[in-house]
BADOPA-239957 format. One record per residue (C-alpha): residue number from 1; residue in three letters; x negated, y, z negated. Coordinates in nm, 4 decimals. Last residue first. Layout:
% BADOPA-239957
R, NUM, ala, X, Y, Z
...
This chain:
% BADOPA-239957
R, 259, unk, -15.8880, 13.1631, -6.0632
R, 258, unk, -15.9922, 12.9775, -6.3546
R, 257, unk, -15.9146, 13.0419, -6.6697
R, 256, unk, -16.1571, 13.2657, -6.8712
R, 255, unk, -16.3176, 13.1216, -7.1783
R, 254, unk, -16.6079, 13.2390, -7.4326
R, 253, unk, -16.6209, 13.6271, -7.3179
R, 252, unk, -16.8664, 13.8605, -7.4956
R, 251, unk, -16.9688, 13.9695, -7.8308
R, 250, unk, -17.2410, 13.7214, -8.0564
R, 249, unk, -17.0913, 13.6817, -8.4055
R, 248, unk, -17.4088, 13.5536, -8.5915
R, 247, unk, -17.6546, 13.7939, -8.3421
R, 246, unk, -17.3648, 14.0442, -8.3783
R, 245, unk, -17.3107, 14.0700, -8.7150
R, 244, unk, -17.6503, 14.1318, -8.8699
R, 243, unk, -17.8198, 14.3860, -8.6236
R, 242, unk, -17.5012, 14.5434, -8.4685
R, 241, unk, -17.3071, 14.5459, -8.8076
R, 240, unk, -17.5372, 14.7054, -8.9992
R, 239, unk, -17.5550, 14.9765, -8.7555
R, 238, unk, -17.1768, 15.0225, -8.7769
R, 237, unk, -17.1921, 15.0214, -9.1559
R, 236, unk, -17.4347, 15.2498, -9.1680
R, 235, unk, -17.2752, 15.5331, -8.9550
R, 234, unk, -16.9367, 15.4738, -9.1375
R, 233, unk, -17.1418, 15.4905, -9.4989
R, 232, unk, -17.1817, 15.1597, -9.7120
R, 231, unk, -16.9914, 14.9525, -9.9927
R, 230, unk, -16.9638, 14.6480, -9.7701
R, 229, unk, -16.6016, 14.6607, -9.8484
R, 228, unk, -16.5855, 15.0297, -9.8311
R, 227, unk, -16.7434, 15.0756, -9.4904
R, 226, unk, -16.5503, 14.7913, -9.3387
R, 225, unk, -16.7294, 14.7081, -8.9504
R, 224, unk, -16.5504, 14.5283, -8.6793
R, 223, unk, -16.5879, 14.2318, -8.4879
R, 222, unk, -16.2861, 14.1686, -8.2804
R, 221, unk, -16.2065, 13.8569, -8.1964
R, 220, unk, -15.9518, 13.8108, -7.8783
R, 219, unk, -15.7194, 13.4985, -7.8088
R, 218, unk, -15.4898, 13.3956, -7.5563
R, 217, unk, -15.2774, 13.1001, -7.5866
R, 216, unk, -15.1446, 12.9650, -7.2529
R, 215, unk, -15.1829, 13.0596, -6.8978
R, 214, unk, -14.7758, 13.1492, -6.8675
R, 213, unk, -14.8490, 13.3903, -6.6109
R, 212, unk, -14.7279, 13.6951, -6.7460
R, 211, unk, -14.9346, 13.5717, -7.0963
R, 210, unk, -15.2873, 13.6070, -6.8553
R, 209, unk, -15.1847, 13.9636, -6.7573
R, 208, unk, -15.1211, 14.1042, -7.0728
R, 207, unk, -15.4688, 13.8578, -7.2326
R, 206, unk, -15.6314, 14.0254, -6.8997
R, 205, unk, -15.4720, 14.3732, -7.0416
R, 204, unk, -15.6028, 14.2949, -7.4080
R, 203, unk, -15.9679, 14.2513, -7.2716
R, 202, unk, -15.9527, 14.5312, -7.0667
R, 201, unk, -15.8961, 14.7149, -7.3891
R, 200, unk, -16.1773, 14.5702, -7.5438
R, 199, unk, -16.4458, 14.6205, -7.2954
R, 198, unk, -16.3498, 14.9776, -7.3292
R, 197, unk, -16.3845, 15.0098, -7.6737
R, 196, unk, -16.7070, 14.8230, -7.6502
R, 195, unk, -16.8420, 15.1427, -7.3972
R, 194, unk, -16.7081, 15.3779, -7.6430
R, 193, unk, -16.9286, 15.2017, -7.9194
R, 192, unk, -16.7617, 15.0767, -8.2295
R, 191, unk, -16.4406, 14.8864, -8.0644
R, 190, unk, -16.5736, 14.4601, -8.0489
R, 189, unk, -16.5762, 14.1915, -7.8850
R, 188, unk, -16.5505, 13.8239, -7.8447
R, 187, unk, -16.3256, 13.6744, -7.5914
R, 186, unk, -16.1344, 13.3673, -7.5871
R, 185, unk, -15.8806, 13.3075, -7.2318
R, 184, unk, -15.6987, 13.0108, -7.1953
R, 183, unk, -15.6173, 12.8431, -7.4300
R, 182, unk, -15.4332, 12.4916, -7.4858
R, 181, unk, -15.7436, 12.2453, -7.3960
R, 180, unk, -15.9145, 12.3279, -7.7942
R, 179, unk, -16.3130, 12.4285, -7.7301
R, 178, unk, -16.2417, 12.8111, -7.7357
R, 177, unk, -16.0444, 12.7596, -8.0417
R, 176, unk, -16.3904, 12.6247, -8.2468
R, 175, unk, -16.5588, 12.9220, -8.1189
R, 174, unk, -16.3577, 13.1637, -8.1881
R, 173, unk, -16.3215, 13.1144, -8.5168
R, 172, unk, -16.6945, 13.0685, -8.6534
R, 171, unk, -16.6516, 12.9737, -8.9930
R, 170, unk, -16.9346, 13.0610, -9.1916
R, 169, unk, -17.1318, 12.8061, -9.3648
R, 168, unk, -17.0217, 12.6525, -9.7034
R, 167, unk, -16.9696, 12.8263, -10.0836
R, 166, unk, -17.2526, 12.5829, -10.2227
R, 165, unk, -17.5037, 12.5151, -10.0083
R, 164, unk, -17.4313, 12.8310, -9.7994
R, 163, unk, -17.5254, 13.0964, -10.0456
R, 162, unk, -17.3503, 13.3698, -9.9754
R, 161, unk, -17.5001, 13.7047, -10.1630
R, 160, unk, -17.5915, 13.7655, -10.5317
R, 159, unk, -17.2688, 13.9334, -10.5843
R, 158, unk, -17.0696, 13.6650, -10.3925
R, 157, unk, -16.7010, 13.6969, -10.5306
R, 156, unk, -16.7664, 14.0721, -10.4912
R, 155, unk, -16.8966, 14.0439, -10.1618
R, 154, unk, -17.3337, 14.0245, -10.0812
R, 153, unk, -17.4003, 13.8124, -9.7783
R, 152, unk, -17.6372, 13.5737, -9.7917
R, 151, unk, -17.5102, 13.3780, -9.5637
R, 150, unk, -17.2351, 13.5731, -9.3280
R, 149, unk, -16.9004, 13.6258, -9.4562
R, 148, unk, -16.6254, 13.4956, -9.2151
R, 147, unk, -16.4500, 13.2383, -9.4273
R, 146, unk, -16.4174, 13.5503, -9.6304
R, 145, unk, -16.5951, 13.6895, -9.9607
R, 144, unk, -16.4006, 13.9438, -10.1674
R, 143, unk, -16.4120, 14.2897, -10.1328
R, 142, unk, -16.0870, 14.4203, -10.3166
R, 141, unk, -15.7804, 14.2953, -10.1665
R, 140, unk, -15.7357, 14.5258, -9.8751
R, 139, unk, -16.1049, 14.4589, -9.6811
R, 138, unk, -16.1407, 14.0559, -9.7799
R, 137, unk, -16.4598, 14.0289, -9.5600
R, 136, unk, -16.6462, 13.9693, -9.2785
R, 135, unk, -16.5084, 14.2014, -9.0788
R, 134, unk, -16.3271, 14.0027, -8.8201
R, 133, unk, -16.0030, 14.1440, -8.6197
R, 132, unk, -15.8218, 13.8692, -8.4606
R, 131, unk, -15.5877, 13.9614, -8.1915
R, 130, unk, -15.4079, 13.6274, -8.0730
R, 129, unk, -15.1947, 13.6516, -7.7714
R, 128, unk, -14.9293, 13.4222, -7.7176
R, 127, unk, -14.8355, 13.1743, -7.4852
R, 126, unk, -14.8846, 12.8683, -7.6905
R, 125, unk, -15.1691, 12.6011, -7.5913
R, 124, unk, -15.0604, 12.3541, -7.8313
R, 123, unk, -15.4038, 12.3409, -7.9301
R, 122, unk, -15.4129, 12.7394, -8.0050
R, 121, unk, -15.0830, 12.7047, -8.2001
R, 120, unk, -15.2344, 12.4402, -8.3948
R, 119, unk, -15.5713, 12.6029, -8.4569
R, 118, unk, -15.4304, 12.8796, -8.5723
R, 117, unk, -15.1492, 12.7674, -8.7952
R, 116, unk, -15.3931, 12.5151, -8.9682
R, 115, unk, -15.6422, 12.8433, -9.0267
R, 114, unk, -15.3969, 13.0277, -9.1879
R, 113, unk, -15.5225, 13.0560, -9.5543
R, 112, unk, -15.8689, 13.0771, -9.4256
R, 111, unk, -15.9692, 13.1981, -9.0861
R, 110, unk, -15.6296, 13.4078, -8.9476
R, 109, unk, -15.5656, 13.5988, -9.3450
R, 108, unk, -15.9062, 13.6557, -9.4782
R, 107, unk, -16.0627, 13.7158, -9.1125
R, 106, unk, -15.7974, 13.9410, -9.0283
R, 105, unk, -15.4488, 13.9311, -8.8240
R, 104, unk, -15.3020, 14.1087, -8.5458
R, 103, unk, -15.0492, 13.9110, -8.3420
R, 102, unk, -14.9542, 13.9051, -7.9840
R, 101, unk, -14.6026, 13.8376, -7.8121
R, 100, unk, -14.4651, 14.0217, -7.5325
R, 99, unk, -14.1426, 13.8895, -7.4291
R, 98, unk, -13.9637, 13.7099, -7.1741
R, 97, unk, -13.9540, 13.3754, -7.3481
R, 96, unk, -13.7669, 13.5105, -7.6053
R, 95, unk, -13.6640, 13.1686, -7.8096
R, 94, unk, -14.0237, 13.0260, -7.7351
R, 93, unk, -14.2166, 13.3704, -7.7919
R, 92, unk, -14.0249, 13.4274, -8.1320
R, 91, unk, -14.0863, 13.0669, -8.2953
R, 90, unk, -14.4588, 13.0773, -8.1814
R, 89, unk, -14.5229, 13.4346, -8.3016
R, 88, unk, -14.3948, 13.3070, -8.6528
R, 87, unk, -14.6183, 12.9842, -8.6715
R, 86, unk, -14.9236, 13.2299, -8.5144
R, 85, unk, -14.8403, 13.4616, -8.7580
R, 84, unk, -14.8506, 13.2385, -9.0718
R, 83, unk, -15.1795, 13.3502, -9.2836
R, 82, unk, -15.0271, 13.5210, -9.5365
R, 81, unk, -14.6443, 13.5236, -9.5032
R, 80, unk, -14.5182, 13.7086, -9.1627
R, 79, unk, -14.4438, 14.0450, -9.0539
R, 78, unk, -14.1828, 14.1027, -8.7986
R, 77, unk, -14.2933, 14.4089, -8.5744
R, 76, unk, -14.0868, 14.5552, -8.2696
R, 75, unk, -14.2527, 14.8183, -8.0902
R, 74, unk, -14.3800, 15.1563, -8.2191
R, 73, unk, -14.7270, 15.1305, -8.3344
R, 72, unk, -14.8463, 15.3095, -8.6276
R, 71, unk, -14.6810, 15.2152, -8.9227
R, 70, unk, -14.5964, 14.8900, -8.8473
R, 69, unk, -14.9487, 14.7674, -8.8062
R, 68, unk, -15.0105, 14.8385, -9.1816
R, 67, unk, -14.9646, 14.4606, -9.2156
R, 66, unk, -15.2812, 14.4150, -9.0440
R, 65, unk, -15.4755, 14.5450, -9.3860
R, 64, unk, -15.4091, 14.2784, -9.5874
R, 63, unk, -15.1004, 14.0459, -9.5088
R, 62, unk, -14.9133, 13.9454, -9.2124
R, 61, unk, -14.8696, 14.1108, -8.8672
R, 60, unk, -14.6358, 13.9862, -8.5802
R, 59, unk, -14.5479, 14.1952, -8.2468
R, 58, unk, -14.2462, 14.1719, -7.9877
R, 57, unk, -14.3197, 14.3634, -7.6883
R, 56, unk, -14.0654, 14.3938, -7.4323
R, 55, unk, -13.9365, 14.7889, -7.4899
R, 54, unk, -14.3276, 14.8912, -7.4934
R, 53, unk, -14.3973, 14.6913, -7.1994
R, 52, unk, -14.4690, 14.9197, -6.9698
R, 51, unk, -14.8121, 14.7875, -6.9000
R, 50, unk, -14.9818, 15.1443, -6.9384
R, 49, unk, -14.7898, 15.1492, -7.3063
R, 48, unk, -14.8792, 14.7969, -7.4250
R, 47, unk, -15.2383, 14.9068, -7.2880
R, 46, unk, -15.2319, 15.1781, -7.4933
R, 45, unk, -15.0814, 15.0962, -7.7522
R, 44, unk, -15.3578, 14.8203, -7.8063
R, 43, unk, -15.6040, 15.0863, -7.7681
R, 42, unk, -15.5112, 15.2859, -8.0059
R, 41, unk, -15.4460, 15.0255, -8.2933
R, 40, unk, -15.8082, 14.8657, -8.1752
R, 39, unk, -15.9318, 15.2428, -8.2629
R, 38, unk, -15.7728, 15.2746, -8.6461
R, 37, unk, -15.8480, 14.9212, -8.7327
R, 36, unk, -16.2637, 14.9650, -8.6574
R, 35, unk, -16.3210, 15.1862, -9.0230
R, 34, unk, -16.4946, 15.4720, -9.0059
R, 33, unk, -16.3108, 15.6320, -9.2710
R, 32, unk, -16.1196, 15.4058, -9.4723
R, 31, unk, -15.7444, 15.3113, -9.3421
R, 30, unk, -15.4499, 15.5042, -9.3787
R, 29, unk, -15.3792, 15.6642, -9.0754
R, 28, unk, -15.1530, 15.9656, -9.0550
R, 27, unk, -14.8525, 15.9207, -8.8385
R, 26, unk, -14.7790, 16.0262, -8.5302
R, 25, unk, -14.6287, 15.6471, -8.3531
R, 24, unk, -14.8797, 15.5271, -8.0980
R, 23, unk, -14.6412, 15.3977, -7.8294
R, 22, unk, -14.6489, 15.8052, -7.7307
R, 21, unk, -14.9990, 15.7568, -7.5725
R, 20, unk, -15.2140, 15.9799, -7.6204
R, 19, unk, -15.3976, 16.1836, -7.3811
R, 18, unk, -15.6691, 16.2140, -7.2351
R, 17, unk, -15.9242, 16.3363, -6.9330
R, 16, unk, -15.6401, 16.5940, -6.8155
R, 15, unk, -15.8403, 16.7667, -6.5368
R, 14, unk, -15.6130, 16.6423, -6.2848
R, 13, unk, -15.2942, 16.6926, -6.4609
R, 12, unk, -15.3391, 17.0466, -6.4626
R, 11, unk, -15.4130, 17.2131, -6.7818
R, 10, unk, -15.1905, 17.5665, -6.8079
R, 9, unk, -15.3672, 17.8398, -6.9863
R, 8, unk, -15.2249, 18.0588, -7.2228
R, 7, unk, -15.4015, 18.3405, -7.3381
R, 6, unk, -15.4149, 18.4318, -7.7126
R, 5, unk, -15.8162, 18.3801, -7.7891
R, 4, unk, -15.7285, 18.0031, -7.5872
R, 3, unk, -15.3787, 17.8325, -7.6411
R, 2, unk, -15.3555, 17.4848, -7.4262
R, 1, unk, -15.0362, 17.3950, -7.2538
């Protein structure tokens, strides 16, 4: 019920155009203003919520900002050491078969220290989903450059920008897993525009979907912006990210099973 100038005024169902969804636990986000976390939370409970599969989901967040995952989503969480969800998601989806698995990890944490657990779990073609939200950066820890960090790109460890010859090229993530036989659906996209946000979320059901079936590891980048960590407004750190992150970290699908 909505209260207008005292008069009470009862919204029917069919001109409800949202509401949220009660896997999203009240509490007040912590992240930076404008930054991408806050929506792929939403839509991930969401979809876990629209799937009914709040009671069979079974989630795994390490360190930096993922590990805030807890406070917003209600499901089961386990966290895991820097860098070793995919190891911990692997152990939980093979003894509970039945369940849900996904994890949420950063660039820091999914491209450098746990790259081995990555690409090994993505080889062995595990039936997980992978959420893998890439800023570019080291968001929690204090602005450090990432595997992620484009060339020339200014971080605290790289105050005059990334220079490639001697800190290396950029690791493109996706990519590389999209080329390993064990998954089976890699997407690139990302939650800044409406119209992104809902490319996303049907992204996440397909990886709902694709895990039903037992297609094998399932794995969605999201490119997102960090307004602190590149030191920049909300408004300017999404248009930053459109004309330097895309063309590097181009959205859209990279593998879809066959039919």
């Amino acid at each position: 019920m909505l209260e207008v100038t005292g008069i009470k005024e009862i919204i029917k169902p069919e001109n409800l155009a949202y509401s949220r969804t009660e896997v999203l636990i009240d509490n007040t986000l912590s992240y930076c203003p404008g930054c991408g976390h806050g929506t792929a939370h939403r839509i991930l409970a969401e979809v876990i919520d629209e799937e009914g599969l709040q009671s069979q989901t079974i989630g795994v967040s390490p360190v930096g900002c993922s590990v805030l995952l807890y406070n917003y989503i209600d499901v089961d969480i386990q966290q895991a050491a820097h860098g070793r969800a995919p190891a911990v998601a692997t152990a939980i989806k093979r003894l509970l078969p039945d369940k849900f698995v996904f994890t949420y990890q950063g660039d820091g944490d999914l491209a450098a220290i746990g790259t081995a657990e990555t690409i090994h779990a993505c080889n062995r073609g595990e039936n997980i989903l992978i959420i893998f939200v890439n800023n570019g950066i080291y968001g929690m820890t204090g602005g450090q450059m990432a595997p992620t960090t484009l060339p020339g790109m200014k971080s605290t460890t790289s105050p005059l920008g990334r220079d490639v010859k001697t800190m290396g090229n950029p690791l493109k993530m996706t990519d590389i897993v999209a080329t390993l036989p064990g998954t089976c659906y890699v997407t690139r996209q990302s939650v800044h525009t409406p119209a992104n946000v809902r490319k996303t979320k049907k992204a996440i059901r397909k990886a709902v979907q694709y895990q039903k079936l037992d297609k094998g590891t399932c794995f969605i980048e999201i490119v997102s912006n960090c307004p602190s960590g590149w030191r920049m407004t909300p408004t300017q750190s999404n248009k930053w990210m459109e004309e330097n992150m895309f063309p590097y970290y181009p959205l859209g699908d990279m593998k879809v099973p066959e039919e």
